[in-house]
Structures are given as structure tokens and as C-alpha cells.
C-alpha positions in Angstrom: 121.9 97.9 102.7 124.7 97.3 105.4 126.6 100.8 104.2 123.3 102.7 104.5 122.4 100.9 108.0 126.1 101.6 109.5 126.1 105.4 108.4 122.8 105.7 110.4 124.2 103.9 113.0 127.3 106.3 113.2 125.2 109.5 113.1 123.4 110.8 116.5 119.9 110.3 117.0 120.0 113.4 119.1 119.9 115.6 115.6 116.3 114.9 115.7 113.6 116.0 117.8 113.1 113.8 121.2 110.0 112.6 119.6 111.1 111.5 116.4 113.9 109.5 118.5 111.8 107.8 120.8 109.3 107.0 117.6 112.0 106.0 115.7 113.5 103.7 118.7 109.5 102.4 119.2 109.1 101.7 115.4 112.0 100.7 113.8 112.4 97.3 116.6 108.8 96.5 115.1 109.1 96.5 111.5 112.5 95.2 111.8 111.1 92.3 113.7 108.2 92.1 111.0 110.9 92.0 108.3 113.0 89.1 110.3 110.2 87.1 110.5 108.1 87.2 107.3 111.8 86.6 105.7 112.2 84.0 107.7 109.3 82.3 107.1 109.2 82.9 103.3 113.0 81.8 102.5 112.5 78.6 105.0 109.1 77.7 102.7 111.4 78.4 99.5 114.3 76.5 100.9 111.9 73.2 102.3 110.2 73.2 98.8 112.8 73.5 96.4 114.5 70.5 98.7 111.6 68.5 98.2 111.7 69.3 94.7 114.8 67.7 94.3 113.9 64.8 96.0 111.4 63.5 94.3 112.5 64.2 90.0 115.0 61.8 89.4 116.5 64.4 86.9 119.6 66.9 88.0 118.1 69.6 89.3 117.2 73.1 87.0 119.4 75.6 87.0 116.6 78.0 88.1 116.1 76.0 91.0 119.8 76.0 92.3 119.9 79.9 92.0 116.9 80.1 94.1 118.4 78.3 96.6 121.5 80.2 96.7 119.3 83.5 96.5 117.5 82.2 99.7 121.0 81.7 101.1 122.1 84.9 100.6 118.6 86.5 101.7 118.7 84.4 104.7 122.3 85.8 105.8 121.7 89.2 105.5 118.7 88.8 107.8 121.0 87.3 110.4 122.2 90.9 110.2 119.4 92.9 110.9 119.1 92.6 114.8 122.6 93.8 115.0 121.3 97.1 112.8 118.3 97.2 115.1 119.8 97.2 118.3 122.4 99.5 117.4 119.8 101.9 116.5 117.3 101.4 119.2 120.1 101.8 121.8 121.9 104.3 119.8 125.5 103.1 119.9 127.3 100.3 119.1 126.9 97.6 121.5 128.8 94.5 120.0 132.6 95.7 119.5 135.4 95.9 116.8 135.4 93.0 115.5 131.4 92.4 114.9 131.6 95.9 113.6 133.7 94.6 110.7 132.3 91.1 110.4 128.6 92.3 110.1 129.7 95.0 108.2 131.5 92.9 105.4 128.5 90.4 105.8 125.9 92.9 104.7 127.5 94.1 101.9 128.8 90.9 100.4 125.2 89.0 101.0 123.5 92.0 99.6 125.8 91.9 96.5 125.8 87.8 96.1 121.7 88.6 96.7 121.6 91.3 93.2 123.9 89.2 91.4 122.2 85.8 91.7 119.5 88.1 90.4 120.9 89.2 87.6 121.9 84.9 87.5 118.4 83.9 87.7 117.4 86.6 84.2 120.3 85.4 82.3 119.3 81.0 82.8 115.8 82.3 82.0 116.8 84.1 79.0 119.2 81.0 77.8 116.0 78.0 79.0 113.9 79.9 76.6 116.0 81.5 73.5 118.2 79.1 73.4 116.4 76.1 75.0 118.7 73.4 73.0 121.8 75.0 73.9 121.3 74.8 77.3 120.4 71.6 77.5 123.7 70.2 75.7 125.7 72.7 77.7 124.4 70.9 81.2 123.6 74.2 82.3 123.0 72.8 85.8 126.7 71.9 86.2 127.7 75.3 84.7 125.6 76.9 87.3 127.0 75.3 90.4 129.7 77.0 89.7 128.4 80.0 88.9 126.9 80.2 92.4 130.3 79.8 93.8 131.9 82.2 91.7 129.6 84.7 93.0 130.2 85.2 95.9 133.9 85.9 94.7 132.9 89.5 93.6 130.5 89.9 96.5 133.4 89.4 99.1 135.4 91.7 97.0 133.0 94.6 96.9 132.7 93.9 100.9 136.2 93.4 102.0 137.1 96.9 102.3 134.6 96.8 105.1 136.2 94.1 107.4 140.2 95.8 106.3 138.6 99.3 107.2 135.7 99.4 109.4 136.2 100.7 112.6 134.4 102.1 115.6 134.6 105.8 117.1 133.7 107.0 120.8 132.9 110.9 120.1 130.2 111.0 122.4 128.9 107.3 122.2 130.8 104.2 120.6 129.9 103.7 116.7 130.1 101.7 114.0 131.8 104.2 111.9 132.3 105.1 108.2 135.8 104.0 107.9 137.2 106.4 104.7 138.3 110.1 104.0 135.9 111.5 102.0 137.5 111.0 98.7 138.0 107.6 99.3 134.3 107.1 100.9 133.1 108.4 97.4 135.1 106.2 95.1 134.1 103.1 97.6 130.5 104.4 97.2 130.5 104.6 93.3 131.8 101.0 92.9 129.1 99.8 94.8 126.5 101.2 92.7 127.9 100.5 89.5 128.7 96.8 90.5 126.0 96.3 93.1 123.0 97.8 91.4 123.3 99.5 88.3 125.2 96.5 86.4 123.2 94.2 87.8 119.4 96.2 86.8 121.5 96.8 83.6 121.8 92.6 83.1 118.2 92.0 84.2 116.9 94.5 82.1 118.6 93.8 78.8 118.0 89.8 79.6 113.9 90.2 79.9 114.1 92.9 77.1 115.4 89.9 74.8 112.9 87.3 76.4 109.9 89.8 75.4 111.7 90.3 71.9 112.2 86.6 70.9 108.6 85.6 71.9 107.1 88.8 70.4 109.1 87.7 66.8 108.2 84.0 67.2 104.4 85.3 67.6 104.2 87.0 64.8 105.6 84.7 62.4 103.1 82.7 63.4 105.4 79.9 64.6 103.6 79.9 67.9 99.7 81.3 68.2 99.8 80.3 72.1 102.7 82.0 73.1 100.8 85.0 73.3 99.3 84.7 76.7 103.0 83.7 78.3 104.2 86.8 76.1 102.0 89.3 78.0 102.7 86.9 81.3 106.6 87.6 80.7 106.1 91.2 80.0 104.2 91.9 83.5 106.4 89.6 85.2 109.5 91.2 84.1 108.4 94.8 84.7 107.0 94.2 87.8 110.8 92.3 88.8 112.4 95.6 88.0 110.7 98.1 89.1 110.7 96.3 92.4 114.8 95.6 92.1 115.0 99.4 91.5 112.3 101.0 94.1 114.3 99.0 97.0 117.7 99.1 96.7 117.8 102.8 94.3 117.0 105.2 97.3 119.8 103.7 99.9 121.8 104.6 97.0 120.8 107.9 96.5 121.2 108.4 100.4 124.1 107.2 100.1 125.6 109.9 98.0 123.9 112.6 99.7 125.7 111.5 103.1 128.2 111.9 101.4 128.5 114.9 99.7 126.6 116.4 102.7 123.9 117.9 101.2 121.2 115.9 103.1 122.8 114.6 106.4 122.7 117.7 108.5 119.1 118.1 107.8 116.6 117.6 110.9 114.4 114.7 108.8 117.4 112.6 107.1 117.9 109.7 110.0 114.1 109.4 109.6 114.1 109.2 105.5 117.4 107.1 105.8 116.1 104.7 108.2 113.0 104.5 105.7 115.4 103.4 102.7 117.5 100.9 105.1 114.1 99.4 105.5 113.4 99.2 101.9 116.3 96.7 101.3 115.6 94.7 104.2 112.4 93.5 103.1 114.4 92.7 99.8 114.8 89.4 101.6 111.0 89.4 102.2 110.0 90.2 98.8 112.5 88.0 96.7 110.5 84.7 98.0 107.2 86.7 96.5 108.5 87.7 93.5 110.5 84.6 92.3 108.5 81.8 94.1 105.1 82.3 95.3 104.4 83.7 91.7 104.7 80.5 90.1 102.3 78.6 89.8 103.8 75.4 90.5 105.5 76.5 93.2 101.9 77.7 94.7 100.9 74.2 93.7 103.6 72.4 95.9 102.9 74.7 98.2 99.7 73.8 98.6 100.6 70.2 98.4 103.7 70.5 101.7 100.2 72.2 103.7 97.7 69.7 102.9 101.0 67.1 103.9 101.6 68.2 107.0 98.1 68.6 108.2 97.4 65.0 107.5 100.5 64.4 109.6 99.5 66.6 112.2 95.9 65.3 112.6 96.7 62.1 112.5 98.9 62.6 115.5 96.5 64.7 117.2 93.6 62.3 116.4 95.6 58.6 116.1 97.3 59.0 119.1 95.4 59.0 121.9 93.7 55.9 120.2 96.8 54.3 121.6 96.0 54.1 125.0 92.9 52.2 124.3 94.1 49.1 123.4 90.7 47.4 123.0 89.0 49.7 120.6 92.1 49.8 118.0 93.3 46.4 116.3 96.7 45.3 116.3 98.0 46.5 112.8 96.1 49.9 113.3 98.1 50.4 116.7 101.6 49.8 115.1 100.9 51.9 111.8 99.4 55.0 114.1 102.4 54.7 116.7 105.1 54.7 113.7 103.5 57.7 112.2 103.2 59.6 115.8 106.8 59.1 116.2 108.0 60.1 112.6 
């Protein structure tokens, strides 16, 4: 996401049409800020619930649940990101210096990659908790993933540290955050971040649900399990519906990306537009992951449920208990203390 957003951040809005710049200074701000929140929001919900989650089961926590929590980590730093990209755009220069230029720039691209690869994380524990349910277990997969959450990020910062060595900013006829390569180099950059920041990872996600579908299908038909055939088909549109979602929003920044680069798009009237479309794309990653690996579940709808109907009976008994406070003679002395300690909490 972050090279897409910095190579439309280094080319001139003035190669469109006045209107399309003052619409595209207008609109982008908007959904940006639609993105920022709704992400917000929906990490904060998968963050608080999770927490809870581990709270109250006395048991180490699943392995699933500790890569959503580092996926909501990741999601929630690149959005810290995105009102840099939007106010560079709606302003049409860089506003924020040298070294934000490199630090945001190597913060995109290493929470975008720790982002796809806890993805490609989250298939492989769901592949192991269900083929090999007994392995896991004796493994402690929970411990094993800890670290895999840390190790992570080791690749991630690699893939991103040629932006905080080489990024730079240029004053042509404004000050950008610039592409920061010869061409050659820009290209070979380019190509490692596709193979290692989505085509690897789609390739692991992929192959992981392909073997889910395959070991339930077999089980099924020996007969071993009749009732697996409803989660069967539940696995099968889950898992399609995962990646073709991965590959509609992060595929075209990609393909943008290689046309900047090889020219063949950038000087056309239309391509800030088109690319500005794309950067949006994998910003609402962050809006979408919560959807796609939380809300679906149904227990994780359930608790959600459960944290609303919780804090509404806080909330009204604040709003209603309260003010019962003040008149002392109508509320009895154990019903005073309770109300006031649960106000306060």
C-alpha cells in the first residue's frame, strides 16, 4: 500500500484536469477518513474482545486468537499511516519532512507485509487445528506461535528497510516524497515485494484451505464423519470468499505498481485517479480483515453481542441509578453504596 500511496504522492496532480484535482482533493480526505474510522472501530472491537476472551478461559490462549491480535496490530499501524497519505495528497506536496518521509514510508510497507503474512499465519494454524488436531495440541502450538508473531515482523522490516535507507524527498516544483531508486533497481525492489508480499503469501493461503477442503471432503466420504458436511461447504465459501478478497485488494496496487514503472500507464491523464482508487483498495484491508476473520464467526458475533448488552446495563444503570443518589430518602442504604460503586467503576 505505502509504495503505491508514495508514487502518487510524488507525481503532480496538475496532470489532471482542475476538476479531477479538486474532486480528487474533495473525495479522497472523505473516504480516507471513512476508512480510519470504520478500521478503527472494527480492530478496537476485535482487540477488546479477544482480551476479554482471554480473561475469562483459564486455558492458554488459541493460537488463532494470538494471530488475530497481532493482525489487529499490524492493521491498526498502518492506519496510523493513512492521514500522512491523505494530507500529502489533498495538499499536494509533502508537508512532514525527511525523516517522516522515511519513517512512514518503511512503516507502511513493513505493517502491510507483517498484515499478509500473519495471514498466510492464520491459514496454516487453521490447516494444522483441523488436519492435524492432535499434533498441535502436543506441539503447544500457542507457544510456537508467540514466536512466530515475532519472527514476522523480521521479514516485514526487511522488505521495508530499503525504504527508511533510501527514501528521500525532491523539490522539482513542490517538495515530495519521492521514489527513491534508478529504474532498474526500482524494478527489482518492486518484484520482491510482490513475490514475498503477495504472491507467496496468496500462494500459502491458497494451498492451506485447498488441503482443509481436501481432508474434510475425504473424511466425508469414507463416511467417518456424516456431519462434516455442512462445515465442508462452510470452509469452502469461507475460504474462497478469503481469497478472492486478499487478491481483489492488494493485486491492482501491484499491477499499478509495475506500470509506473515501466511507464506505460503513468503519463496517462486518468492514472492518479485509477491509482488513488487501488491505494484505497488496500486501506480498507484494515477495514475488511476485522469482517472477514471476526465478525464471521459466530462466536465472535456472540461475544459481541454479549460486550453490547454489558455495557448498556452499565450505561443505564449509571444513567438511571445515579441521580437516585441525591435522594437519599427514597433509596435504602445498601442500594445507595451498590449504585455509587457501580457509577464510579
Amino acid at each position: 500500500m505505502d509504495e503505491l500511496g508514495q508514487q502518487v504522492n510524488s507525481s503532480s496532480l496538475g496532470e489532471t484536469t482542475h476538476a479531477d484535482e479538486s474532486l480528487i482533493k474533495v473525495v479522497v480526505p472523505i473516504l480516507d477518513g471513512l476508512i480510519l474510522v470504520t478500521g478503527l472501530v472494527g480492530q478496537i472491537l476485535v482487540i477488546t474482545i479477544l482480551n476479554g476472551r482471554r480473561r475469562k478461559e483459564s486455558q492458554p490462549p488459541h493460537g488463532t486468537d494470538t494471530l488475530l491480535l497481532a493482525l489487529s496490530a499490524a492493521d491498526l499501524l498502518l492506519l496510523l499511516c493513512l492521514p500522512f497519505h491523505t494530507s500529502a495528497i489533498t495538499l499536494g506536496f509533502w508537508p512532514f519532512g525527511s525523516f517522516l518521509c522515511k519513517g512512514i514510508s518503511f512503516l507502511g510497507v513493513a505493517c502491510s507485509a507483517a498484515s499478509v503474512f500473519t495471514l498466510a499465519a492464520l491459514a496454516v494454524t487453521r490447516y494444522l487445528t483441523v488436519v492435524h488436531s492432535t499434533w498441535a495440541y502436543r506441539l503447544r502450538m500457542h507457544r510456537c506461535i508467540k514466536l512466530t508473531v515475532a519472527l514476522l515482523w523480521v521479514p516485514a522490516s526487511a522488505l521495508a528497510a530499503p525504504q527508511f535507507a533510501f527514501r528521500t524527498i525532491t523539490t522539482s516544483r513542490a517538495v515530495y516524497c519521492f521514489a527513491f531508486l534508478s529504474d532498474f533497481s526500482q524494478l527489482v525492489y518492486s518484484i520482491s515485494l510482490f513475490l514475498f508480499g503477495f504472491a507467496l503469501p496468496l500462494g500459502i493461503i491458497v494451498l492451506m484451505y485447498t488441503k482443509i477442503y481436501c481432508f474434510l471432503r475425504h473424511a466425508r466420504l469414507l463416511g467417518n464423519a456424516p456431519q462434516l458436511e455442512r462445515y465442508q461447504s462452510q470452509v469452502t465459501q469461507t475460504s474462497a470468499l478469503l481469497v478472492l478478497v486478499f487478491t481483489l485488494l492488494w493485486l491492482p496496487s501491484y499491477a499499478l505498481m509495475f506500470s509506473f514503472i515501466g511507464g506505460s500507464m503513468k503519463d496517462s491523464p486518468g492514472y492518479n485517479t485509477v491509482a488513488i482508487l487501488a491505494r484505497l483498495l488496500t486501506s480498507s484491508a484494515a477495514v475488511v480483515n476485522p469482517i472477514l476473520y471476526g465478525f464471521m464467526s459466530q462466536r465472535f458475533r456472540r461475544e459481541l453481542k454479549e460486550l453490547g448488552r454489558e455495557r448498556w446495563a452499565w450505561c443505564k444503570s449509571c444513567l438511571i441509578g445515579c441521580p437516585d443518589i441525591f435522594n437519599r430518602d427514597m433509596v435504602q442504604p445498601f442500594e445507595l453504596d451498590t449504585t455509587s460503586e457501580r457509577c464510579q467503576t
